[in-house]
C-alpha positions in Angstrom: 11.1 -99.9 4.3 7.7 -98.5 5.1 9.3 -96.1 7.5 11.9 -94.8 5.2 9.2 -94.2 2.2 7.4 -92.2 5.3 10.4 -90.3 6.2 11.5 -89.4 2.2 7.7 -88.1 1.9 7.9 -85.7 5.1 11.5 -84.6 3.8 10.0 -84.2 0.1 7.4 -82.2 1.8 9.3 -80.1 4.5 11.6 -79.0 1.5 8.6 -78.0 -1.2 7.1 -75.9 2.2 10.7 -74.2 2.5 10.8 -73.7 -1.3 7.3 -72.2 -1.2 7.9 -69.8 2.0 11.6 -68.7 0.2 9.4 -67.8 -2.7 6.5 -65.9 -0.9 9.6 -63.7 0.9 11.1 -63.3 -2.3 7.8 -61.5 -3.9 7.6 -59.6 -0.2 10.5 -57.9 -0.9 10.1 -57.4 -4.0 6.6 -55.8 -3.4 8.5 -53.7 -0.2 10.9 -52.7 -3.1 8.0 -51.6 -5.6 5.8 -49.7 -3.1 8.8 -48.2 -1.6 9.6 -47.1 -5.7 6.0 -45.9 -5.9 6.1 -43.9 -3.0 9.1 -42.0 -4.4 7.8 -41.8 -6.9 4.9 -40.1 -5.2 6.6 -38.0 -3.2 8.4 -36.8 -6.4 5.1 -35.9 -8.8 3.7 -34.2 -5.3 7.2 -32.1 -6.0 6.6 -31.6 -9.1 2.6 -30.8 -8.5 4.4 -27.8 -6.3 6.6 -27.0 -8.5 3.9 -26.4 -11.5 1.2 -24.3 -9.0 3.8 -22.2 -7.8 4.8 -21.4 -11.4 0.9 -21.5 -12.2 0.5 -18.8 -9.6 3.7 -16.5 -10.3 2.3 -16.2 -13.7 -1.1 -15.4 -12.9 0.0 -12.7 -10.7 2.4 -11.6 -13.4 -0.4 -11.3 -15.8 -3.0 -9.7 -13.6 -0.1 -7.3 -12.7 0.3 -6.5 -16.4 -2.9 -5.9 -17.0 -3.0 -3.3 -13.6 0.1 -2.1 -15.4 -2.2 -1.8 -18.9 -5.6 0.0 -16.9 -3.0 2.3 -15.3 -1.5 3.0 -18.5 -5.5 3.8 -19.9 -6.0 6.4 -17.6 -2.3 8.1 -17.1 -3.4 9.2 -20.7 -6.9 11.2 -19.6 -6.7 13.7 -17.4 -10.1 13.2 -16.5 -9.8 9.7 -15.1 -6.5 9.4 -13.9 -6.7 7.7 -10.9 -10.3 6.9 -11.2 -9.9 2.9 -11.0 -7.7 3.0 -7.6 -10.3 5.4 -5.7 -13.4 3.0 -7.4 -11.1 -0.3 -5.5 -10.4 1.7 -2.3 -14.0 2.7 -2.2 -15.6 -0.7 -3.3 -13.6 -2.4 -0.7 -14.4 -0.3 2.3 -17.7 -0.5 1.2 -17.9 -4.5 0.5 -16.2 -5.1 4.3 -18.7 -2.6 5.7 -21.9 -4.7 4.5 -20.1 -8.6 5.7 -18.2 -9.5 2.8 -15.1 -11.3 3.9 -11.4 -9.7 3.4 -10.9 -12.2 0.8 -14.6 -11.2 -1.2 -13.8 -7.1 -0.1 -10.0 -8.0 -2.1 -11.8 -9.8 -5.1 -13.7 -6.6 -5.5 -11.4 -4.5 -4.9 -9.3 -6.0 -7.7 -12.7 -5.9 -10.1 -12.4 -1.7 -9.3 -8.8 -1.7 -10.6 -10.0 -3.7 -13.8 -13.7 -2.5 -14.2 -12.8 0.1 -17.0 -10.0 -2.4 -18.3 -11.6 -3.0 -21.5 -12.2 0.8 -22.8 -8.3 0.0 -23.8 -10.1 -0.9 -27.0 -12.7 2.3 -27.6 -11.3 5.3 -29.9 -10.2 7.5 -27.8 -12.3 10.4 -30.0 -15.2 8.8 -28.3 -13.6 8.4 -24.6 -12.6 12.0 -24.6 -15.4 13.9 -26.7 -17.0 16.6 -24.5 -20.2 16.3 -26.2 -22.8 13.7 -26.4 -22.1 10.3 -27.9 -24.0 9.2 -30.8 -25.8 6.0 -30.9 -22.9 4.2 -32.6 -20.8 5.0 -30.0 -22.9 4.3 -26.9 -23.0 1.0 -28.9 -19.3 0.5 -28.6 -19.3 2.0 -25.1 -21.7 0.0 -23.8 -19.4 -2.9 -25.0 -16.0 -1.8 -22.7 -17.6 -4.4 -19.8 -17.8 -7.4 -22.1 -14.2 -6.8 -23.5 -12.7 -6.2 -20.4 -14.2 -9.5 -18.7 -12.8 -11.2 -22.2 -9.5 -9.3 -20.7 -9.5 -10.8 -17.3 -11.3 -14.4 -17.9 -7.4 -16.0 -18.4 -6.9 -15.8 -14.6 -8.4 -18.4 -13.2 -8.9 -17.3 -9.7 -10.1 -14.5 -10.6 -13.5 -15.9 -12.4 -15.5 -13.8 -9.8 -14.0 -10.5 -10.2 -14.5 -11.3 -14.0 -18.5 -11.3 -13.4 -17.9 -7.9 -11.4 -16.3 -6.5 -14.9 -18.9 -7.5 -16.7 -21.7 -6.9 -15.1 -21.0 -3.2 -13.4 -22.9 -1.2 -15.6 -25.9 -3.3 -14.7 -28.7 -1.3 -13.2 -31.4 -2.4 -10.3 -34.6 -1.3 -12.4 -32.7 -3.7 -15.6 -31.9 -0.9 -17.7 -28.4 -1.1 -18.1 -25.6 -3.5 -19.7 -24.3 -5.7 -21.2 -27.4 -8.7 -19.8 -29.9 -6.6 -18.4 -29.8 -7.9 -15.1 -32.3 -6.9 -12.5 -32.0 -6.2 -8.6 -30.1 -9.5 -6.8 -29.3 -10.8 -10.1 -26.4 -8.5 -10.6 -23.9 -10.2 -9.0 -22.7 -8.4 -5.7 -19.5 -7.5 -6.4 -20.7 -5.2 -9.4 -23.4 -3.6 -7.4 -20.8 -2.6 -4.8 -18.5 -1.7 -7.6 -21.6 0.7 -9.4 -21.7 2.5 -6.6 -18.3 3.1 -5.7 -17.8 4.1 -9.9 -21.1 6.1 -9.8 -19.7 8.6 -7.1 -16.0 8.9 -8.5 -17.0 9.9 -11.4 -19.2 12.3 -9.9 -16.8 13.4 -7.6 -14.4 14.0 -10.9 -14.0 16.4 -13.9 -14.9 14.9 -17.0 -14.9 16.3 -20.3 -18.7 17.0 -20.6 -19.1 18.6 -16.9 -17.1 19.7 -14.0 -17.3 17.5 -10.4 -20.0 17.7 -8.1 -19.5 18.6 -4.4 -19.7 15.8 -1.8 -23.1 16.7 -1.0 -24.7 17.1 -4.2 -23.0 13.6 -5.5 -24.3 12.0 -1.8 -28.1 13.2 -3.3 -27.1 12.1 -6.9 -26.5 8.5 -5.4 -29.4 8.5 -2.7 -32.2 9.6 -5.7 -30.9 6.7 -7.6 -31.0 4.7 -5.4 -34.1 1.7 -6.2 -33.7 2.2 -10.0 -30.3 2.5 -11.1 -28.1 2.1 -7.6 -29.0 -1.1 -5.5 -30.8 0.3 -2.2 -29.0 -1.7 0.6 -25.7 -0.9 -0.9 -26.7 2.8 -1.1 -27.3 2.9 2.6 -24.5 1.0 3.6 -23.0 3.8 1.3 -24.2 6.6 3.0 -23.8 5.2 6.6 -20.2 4.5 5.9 -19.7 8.1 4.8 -21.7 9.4 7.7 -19.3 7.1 10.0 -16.0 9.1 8.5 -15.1 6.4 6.2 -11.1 7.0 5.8 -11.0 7.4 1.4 -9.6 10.8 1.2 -12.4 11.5 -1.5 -15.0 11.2 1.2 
């Protein structure tokens, strides 16, 4: 009798094992079954992730094309500037890859030179055009075109950089100019480049209150301002790359 309780026990306990190990393989499969669903499920929201940047992206680059399309549209209407903002980019990035700045920074810039003048979109035009000196009310609202353009721009999120370039290219080394005020390496670099690249275009072109200046006479415009109103190292770089034959038709 003893033997048989024995034996019932180990059978009793062989089948409670059995039960047990049926039960762990049953939540095995079921977790192979959930983490093969959550991997799908991965997969899918990484599909989805791609998906929503590529759209993210084609819409950026539609609205920074628009707003090309807007500065374009700025200057077809003045004579006087009509092609101003597409000599400043050429120029800016020639001059951004001659001092070290990568292709990617010399692009960033040169985007900032095709937007820098973006936000006079909202100045009268009796003050853009007039031939004779501006008041003080209308510096004021002239010397506000940089903040309103990098209003303009600040949407595109990869472009936060080349907003600070809008901004800030008025800016002067001695601290004299606008919107901040900035001072010598303060001024981000992008807007110094940019300063000089819009400081001889604009002399270089016809404007409404004076005719152009010849290349040499602009080259000693931007060399005397150099220290005070032009950043010094970008000057030189400046004047080195136009002694070197730099390839802008305007030079």
């Amino acid at each position: 009798m003893a033997g048989e309780v024995e034996v019932a026990q180990v059978l009793l306990y062989a089948r409670d094992l059995k039960a047990q190990y049926d039960a762990t393989r049953a939540r095995e499969q079921d977790l192979r079954l959930a983490h093969g669903r959550l991997q799908a499920a991965h997969r899918q929201s990484l599909r989805y992730a791609d998906d929503l940047k590529g759209t993210h992206d084609r819409l950026q680059r539609a609205f920074f094309q628009s707003l090309l399309g807007l500065a374009n549209a700025l200057e077809a209407k003045d004579p006087y500037t009509r092609g101003h903002s597409e000599r400043v980019a050429r120029l800016a990035e020639q001059l951004a890859l001659r001092i070290g700045c990568s292709r990617s920074e010399a692009r960033i810039i040169a985007q900032a030179g095709l937007l820098h003048d973006l936000g006079k979109i909202g100045m009268p035009e009796a003050v853009l055009r007039k031939a004779g000196p501006l008041t003080e009310e209308e510096w004021r609202l002239m010397r506000e075109h940089p903040v309103v353009g990098a209003q303009i721009v600040a949407p595109l999120e990869f472009f936060s950089e080349g907003a600070r370039i809008v901004r800030h290219h008025h800016e002067r080394s001695d601290g004299s100019g606008y919107p901040a005020g900035l001072s010598g390496e303060a001024i981000p670099l992008g807007a110094r480049i940019v300063a000089v690249a819009d400081v001889y275009d604009a002399l270089t072109s016809d404007r409404p209150y004076r005719g152009s200046l010849g290349r040499a006479a602009a080259l000693d415009h931007i060399e005397e301002a150099a220290g005070h109103l032009l950043d010094p190292e970008i000057v030189s770089a400046f004047l080195r790359l136009v002694s070197d034959g730099c390839p802008d038709p305007r030079l």
